[in-house]
Structures are given as C-alpha cells and as structure tokens.
N, C-alpha and C positions, 0 to 999 in steps of 0.2 A: 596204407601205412606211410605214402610220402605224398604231397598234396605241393603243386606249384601255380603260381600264379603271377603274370606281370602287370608292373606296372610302370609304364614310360620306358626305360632304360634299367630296371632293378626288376631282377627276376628273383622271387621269393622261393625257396623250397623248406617245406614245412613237412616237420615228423609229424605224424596224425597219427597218434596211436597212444593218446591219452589214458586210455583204461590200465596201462602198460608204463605210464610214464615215459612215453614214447620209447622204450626198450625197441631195439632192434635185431631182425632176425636176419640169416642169409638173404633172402628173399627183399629186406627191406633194405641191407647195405648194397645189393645189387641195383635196386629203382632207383636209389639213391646215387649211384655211379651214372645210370645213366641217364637222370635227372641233369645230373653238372654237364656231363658230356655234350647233352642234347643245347645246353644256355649259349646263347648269343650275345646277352646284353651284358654290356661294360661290369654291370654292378651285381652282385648273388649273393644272397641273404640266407642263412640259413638259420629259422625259429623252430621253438618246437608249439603244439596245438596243448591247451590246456595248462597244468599247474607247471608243469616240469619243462625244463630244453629238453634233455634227453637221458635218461638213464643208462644209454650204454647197452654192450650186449644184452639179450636176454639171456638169463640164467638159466632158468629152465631147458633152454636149449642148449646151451655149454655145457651143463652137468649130463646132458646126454652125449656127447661125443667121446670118440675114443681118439688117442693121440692123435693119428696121421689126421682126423676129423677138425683138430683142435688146431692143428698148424695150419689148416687150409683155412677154416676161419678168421686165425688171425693175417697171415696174407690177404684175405679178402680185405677187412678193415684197413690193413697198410695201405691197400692200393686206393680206395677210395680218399682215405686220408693225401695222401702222394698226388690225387687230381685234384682236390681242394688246393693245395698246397701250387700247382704247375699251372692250372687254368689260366689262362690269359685274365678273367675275369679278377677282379676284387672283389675277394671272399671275406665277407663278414657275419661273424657269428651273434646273432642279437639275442642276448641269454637273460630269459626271464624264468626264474623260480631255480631249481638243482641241474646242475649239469653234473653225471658222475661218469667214473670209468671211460669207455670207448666213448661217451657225450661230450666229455672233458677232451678227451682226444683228438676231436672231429673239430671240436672249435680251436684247440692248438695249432690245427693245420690251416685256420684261416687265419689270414693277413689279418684282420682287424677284428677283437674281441673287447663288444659292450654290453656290459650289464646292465641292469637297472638294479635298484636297492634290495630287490627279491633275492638276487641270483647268491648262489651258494654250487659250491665245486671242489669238488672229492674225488681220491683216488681208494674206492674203498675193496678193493682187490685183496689184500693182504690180509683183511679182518675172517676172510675164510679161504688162504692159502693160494692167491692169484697174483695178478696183478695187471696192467692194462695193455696188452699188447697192439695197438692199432699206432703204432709209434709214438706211445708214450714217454719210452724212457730217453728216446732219442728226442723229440722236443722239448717236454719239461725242464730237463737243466739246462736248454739254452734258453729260453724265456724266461724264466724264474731264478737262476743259479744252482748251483748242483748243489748247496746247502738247501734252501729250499723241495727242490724235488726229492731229496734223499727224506726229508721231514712230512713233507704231501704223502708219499708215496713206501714209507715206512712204517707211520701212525696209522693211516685210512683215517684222520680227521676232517673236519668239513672245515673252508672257512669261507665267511662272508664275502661279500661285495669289496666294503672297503681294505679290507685284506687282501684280494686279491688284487687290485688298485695298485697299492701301494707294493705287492711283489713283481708288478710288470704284466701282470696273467691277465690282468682287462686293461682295455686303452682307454678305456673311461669308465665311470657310472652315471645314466643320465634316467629320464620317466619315459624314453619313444627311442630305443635303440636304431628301429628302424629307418628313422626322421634322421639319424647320422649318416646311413647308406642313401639319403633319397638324397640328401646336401649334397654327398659326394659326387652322385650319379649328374650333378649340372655341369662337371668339369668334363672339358674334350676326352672325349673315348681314347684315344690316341696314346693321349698324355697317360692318361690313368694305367693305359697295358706296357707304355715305356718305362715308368716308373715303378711299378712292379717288377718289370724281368730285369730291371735293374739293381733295384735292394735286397731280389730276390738273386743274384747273383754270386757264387765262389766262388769261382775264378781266382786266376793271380790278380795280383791286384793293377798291373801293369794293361794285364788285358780287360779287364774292369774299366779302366779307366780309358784305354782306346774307343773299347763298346759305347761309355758315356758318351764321348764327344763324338762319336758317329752319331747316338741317336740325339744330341742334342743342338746337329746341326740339321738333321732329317726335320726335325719340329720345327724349328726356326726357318726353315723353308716352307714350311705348312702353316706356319701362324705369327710370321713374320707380322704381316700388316696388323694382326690385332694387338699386338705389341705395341705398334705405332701409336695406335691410334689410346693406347692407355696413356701414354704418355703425359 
C-alpha cells in the first residue's frame, strides 16, 4: 500500500494502491507514519502510483466504524498529517491526476504542493454527509482563505490545476513535479531544515525574530567561505 524509494538526497514515498485510487486504510495511514519517521534525507516526496495521488480514506472502511472507531481514525490521519507538517524534512506533495478528501489533506500538510495539468482536488465529504477530518478544516482556510474553503468544502466540487494555482493550493503547475523536489534537494541540507523551522514558526514574533538571527548567524559560520567565494 506505501512503496518508498531514494534517490541522492530525495526520499520518495508512494501510495500504491492504485486499484483503490490509492484509498487509504488504518493500516496504510500507519506505514505511511512510519515511512516519514523512518526518512533521513533533506527532501520527501509524496506521489501517488497510477491515475490518481490519492483518494483519501477508504470508504468502505469508514462506513464500517462505529463513533469512538471514527474518532480514532481521524486522530490517526491528524497525526500523520502533523509529521508531514513537523518533519525536519521538506515535504512535497507531487500530485498527478485527483487528490480528494484525506489525499487533499495529506498534501496540505506538506510544505510544497505541485501539480502537473492532470491534478484535480476535491473535498467531496459533504456530497454524502461528511467531511475531511485529517486537519482539513484547520489548513484549508489558511492556504486558500476561509472564503474559498467554506466554497471547496461546502459544494464537494472539484477543481482543476490552474484553479487551484491561482487560489494558493499548489505552488505551481509544471509536466515532472518531481524535477521541482530533485532542484531543491542541491541546496545545503542545513539551510533547507533552517528555513523550514523557520516559516514554519508561531511564535511571537519578537522570538521569531531572535530564532532568525540565531540561525542565521549559525549558517554564516557554516557557509561563510562559500559566500566569499560567490562573490
């Protein structure tokens, strides 16, 4: 169900569960936890295998739970989402063909979302009485605005690539999402984890800004000379 693979500095984890739309089950949001946990490398990609990134829960299995069943799954999804989201790594979600529900969700939690012209992304929970709980409603309107996710995630409409482009929800649209995470993977490891736990930062903004200029005289001791030498 989760299939990984490296290459150089870009650790790839892929849903493989194409017959499914790579739908995911407890079982698959669990590998999937400890697929991230398990990455070392700067860079972590997350595609899906075949037409789809990811469909999101499976249904079949949701409509089997009874409540206290239903809130521990979603917990699960949160926490999974929450390591995406913390990993030191830079998490990029490379979305070719539909990302819906909890698929939709899992690429929200990453730092960088690129489609290519395929991708299409839905919140279609509501169309039979749900909605996405893997921290959907708490990323969506801050990525998008709370006009937007109130409209995603009220209708259950799909929309395209360049739709979502233009609402903030992908950081680009390109034909080799992946070739954007392999670019980034040539910049110092260092920088890339400072840089994150930095924009990824709430804090006051006071202590935001002490943090910065700690870590960005930590680097400047570490990569002083190649500075120079750009010069």
């Amino acid at each position: 169900m989760i299939e990984t693979e490296t290459t150089g500095r870009v650790r790839t984890i892929r849903f493989a569960r194409p017959e499914a739309r790579n739908a995911l089950t407890r079982a698959g949001l669990e590998t999937l936890e400890a697929a991230v946990k398990d990455a070392t490398e700067p860079i972590l990609v997350l595609e899906g295998n075949g037409s789809a990134f990811c469909a999101g829960a499976d249904l079949d299995l949701v409509a089997g739970l009874d409540r206290t069943e239903a809130e521990d799954f979603a917990r699960l999804g949160q926490r999974v989402a929450r390591l995406l989201e913390s990993t030191r790594a830079i998490t990029v979600a490379a979305i070719d063909g539909p990302a819906r529900g909890g698929g939709l969700e899992l690429a929200l939690a990453c730092d960088l979302r690129v489609g290519t012209p395929a991708s299409t992304f839905g919140e279609p929970g509501v169309t039979f009485g749900l909605f996405g709980a893997w921290g959907g409603t708490v990323r969506l309107p801050r990525i998008v605005g709370e006009g937007n996710a109130l409209d995603l995630a009220c209708t259950g409409r799909v929309i395209d690539a360049e739709e979502a482009c233009r609402m903030g929800l992908l950081s680009k649209v390109v034909d080799d999402p992946v070739a954007v995470a392999t670019a980034m993977a040539e910049h110092p490891p260092e920088t890339l984890e400072v840089l994150k736990s930095r924009l990824r930062d709430d804090s006051e903004r006071s202590v935001q800004e002490d943090r910065e200029a700690t870590a960005f005289g930590r680097l400047v001791e570490t990569y002083g000379e190649d500075v120079a030498d750009r010069r």
